[in-house]
One Martini backbone bead per residue (centre of mass of N, CA, C, O) as a GRO file, in nm:
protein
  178
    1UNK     BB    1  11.802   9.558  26.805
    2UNK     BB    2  12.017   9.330  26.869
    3UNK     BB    3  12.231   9.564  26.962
    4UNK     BB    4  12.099   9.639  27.208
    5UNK     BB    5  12.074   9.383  27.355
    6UNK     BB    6  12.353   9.364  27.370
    7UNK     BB    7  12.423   9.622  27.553
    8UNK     BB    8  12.242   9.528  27.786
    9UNK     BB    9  12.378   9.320  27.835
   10UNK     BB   10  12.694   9.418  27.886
   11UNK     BB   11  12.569   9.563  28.145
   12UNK     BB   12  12.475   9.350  28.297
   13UNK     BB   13  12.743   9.238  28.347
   14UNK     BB   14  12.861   9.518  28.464
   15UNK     BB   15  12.690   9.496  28.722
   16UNK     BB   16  12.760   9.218  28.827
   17UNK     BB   17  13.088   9.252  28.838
   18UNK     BB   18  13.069   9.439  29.101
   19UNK     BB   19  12.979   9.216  29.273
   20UNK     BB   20  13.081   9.083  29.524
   21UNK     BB   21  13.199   8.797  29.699
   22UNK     BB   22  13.030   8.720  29.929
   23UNK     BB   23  13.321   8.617  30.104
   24UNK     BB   24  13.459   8.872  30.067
   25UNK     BB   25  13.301   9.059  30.179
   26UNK     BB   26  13.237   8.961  30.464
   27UNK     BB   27  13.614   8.979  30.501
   28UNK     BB   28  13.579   9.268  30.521
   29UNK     BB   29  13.381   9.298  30.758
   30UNK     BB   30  13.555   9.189  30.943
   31UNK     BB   31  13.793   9.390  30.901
   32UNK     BB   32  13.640   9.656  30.974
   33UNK     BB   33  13.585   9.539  31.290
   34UNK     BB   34  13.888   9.532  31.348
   35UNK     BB   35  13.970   9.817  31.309
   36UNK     BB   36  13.757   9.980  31.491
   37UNK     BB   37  13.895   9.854  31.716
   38UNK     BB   38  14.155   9.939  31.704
   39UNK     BB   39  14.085  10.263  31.679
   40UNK     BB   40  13.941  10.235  31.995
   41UNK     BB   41  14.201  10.183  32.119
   42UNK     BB   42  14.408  10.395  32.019
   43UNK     BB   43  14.237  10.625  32.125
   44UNK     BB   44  14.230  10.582  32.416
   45UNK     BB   45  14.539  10.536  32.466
   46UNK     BB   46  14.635  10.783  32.407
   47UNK     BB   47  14.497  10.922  32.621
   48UNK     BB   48  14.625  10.793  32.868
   49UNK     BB   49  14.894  10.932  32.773
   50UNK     BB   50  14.817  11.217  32.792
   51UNK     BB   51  14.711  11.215  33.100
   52UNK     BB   52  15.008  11.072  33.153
   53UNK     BB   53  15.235  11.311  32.991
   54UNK     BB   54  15.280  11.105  32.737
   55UNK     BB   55  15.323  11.233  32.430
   56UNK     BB   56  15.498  11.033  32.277
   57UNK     BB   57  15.255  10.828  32.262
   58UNK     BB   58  15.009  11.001  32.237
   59UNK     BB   59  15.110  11.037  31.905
   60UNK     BB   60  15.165  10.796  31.817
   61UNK     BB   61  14.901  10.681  31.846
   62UNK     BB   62  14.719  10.882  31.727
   63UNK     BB   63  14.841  10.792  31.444
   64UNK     BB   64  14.762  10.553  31.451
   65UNK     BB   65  14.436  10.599  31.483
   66UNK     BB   66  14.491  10.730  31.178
   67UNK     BB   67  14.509  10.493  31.015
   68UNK     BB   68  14.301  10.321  31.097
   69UNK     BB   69  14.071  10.476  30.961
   70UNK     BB   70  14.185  10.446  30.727
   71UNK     BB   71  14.132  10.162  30.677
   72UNK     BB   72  13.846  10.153  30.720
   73UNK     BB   73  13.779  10.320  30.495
   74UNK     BB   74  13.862  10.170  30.270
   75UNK     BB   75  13.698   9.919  30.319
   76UNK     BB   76  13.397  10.088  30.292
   77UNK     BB   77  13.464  10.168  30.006
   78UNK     BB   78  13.455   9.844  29.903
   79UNK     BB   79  13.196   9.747  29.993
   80UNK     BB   80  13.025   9.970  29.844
   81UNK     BB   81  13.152   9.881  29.572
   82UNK     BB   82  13.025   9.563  29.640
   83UNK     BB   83  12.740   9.551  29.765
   84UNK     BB   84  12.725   9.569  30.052
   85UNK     BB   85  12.672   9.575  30.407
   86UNK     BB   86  12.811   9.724  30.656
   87UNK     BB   87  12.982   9.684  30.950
   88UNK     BB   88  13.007   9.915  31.248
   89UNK     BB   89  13.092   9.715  31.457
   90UNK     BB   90  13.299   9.705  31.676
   91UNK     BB   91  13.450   9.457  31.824
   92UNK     BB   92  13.635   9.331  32.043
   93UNK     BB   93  13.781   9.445  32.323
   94UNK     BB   94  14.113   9.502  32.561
   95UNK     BB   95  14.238   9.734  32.700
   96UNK     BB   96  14.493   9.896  32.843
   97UNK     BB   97  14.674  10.079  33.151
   98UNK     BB   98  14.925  10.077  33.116
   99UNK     BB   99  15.155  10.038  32.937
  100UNK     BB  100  15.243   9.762  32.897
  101UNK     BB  101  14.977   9.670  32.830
  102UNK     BB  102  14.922   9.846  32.577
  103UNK     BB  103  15.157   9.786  32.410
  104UNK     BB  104  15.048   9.450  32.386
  105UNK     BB  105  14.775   9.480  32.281
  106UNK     BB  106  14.829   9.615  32.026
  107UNK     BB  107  15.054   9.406  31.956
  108UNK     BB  108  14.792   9.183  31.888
  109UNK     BB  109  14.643   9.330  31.707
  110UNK     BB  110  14.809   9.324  31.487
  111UNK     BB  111  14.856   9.000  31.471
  112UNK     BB  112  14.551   8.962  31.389
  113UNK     BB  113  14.570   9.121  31.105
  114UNK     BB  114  14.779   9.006  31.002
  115UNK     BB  115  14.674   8.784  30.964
  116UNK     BB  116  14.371   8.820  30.834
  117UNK     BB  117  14.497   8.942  30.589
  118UNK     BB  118  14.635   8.699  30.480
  119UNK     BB  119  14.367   8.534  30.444
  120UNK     BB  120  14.236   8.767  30.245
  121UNK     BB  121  14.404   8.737  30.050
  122UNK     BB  122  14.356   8.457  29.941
  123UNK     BB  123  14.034   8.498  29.913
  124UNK     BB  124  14.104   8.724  29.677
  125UNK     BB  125  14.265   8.522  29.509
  126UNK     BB  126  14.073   8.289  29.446
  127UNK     BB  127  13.818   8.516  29.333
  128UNK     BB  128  13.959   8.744  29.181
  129UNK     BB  129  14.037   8.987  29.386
  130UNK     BB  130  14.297   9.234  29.336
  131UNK     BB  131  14.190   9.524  29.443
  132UNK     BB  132  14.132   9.385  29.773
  133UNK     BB  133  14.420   9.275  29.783
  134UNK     BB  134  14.572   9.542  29.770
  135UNK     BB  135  14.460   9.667  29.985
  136UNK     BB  136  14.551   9.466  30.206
  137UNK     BB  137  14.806   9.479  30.162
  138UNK     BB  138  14.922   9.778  30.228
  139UNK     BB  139  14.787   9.710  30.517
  140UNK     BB  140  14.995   9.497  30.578
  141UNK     BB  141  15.250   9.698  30.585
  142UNK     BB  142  15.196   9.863  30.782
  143UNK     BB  143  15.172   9.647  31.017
  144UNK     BB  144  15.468   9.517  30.976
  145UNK     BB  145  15.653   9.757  30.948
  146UNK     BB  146  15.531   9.955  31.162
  147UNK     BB  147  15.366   9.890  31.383
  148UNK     BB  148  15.490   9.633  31.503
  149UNK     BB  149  15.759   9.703  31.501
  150UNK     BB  150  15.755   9.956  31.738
  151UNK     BB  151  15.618   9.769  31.959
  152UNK     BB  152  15.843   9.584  31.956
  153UNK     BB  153  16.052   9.812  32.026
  154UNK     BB  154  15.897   9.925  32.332
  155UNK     BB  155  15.939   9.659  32.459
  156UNK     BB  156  16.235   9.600  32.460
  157UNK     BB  157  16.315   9.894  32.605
  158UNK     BB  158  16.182   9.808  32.875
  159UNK     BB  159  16.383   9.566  32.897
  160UNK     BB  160  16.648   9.700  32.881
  161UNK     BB  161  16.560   9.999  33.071
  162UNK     BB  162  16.305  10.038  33.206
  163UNK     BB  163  15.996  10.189  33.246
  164UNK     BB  164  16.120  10.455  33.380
  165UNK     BB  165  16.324  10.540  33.167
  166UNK     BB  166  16.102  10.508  32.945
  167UNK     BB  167  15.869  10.737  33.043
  168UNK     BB  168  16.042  10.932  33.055
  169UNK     BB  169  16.144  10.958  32.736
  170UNK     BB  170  15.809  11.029  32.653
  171UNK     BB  171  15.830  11.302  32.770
  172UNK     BB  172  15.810  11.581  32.713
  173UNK     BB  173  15.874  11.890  32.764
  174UNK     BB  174  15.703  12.104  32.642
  175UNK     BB  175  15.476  11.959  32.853
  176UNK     BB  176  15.615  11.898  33.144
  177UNK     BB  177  15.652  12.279  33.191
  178UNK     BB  178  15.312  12.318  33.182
   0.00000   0.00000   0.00000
């Protein structure tokens, strides 16, 4: 009898244990509020720029708005595994209408995902949360090293070459003889 009861506690406290820290949970579902916002502008972007027969700028974007659905999928699978309750609403975005507008909110988006990330890791190693820390490493790598790093890089080049040249060189040639 008493093993028994052994049992069951150490089964309540592994299920305890599922269960995230009230907070972590909290700035995930604000994490995941943040991702599906930039995923909707990602994907807005994508379109004005597909519209606009920039191919090059089209596949590009709408490949991030492809990586922000995997952080948001990681994130939402993240919160269910620790017993929270998703805001599955998008933040407020402001999309832009130029290029050079798009490319700017863009990465205004990376800079605030990127502090974002970075305070979520600190209180998930406060919390003891390494598992929801990594998780947030990884997608702060992508923000980092990839998204702006290259929003940084075309931003650059419009100021370098003039946004005529820069909007030229993103014509796909095979989308722009069709």
């Amino acid at each position: 009898m008493h093993a028994c009861l052994g049992h069951h506690a150490r089964i309540a406290s592994l299920e305890h244990t599922m269960k995230g820290h009230p907070e972590v949970v909290d700035y995930l579902k604000q994490l995941l509020r943040g991702e599906l916002a930039a995923r909707d502008q990602y994907f807005l972007h994508s379109r004005r720029y597909e519209d606009q027969g920039l191919m090059a700028l089209y596949e590009r974007i709408n490949h991030e708005m492809e990586e922000e659905t995997e952080h948001a999928d990681a994130l939402l699978r993240r919160i269910l595994f620790l017993e929270g309750d998703p805001d599955m609403r998008p933040a407020e975005f402001a999309p832009g209408k130029t290029v050079v507008e798009m490319l700017e909110r863009d990465l205004v988006v990376e800079y605030e995902v990127r502090a974002a990330l970075a305070a979520g890791m600190k209180l998930c190693e406060d919390h003891g949360d390494y598992v929801s820390r990594d998780i947030l490493l990884k997608q702060l790598q992508d923000t980092e090293e990839d998204h702006a790093w290259w929003l940084e890089q075309q931003l650059g080049l419009i100021k370098r070459i003039g946004l005529e040249l820069y909007q030229t060189s993103k014509i796909d040639k095979g989308h722009a003889a069709g």
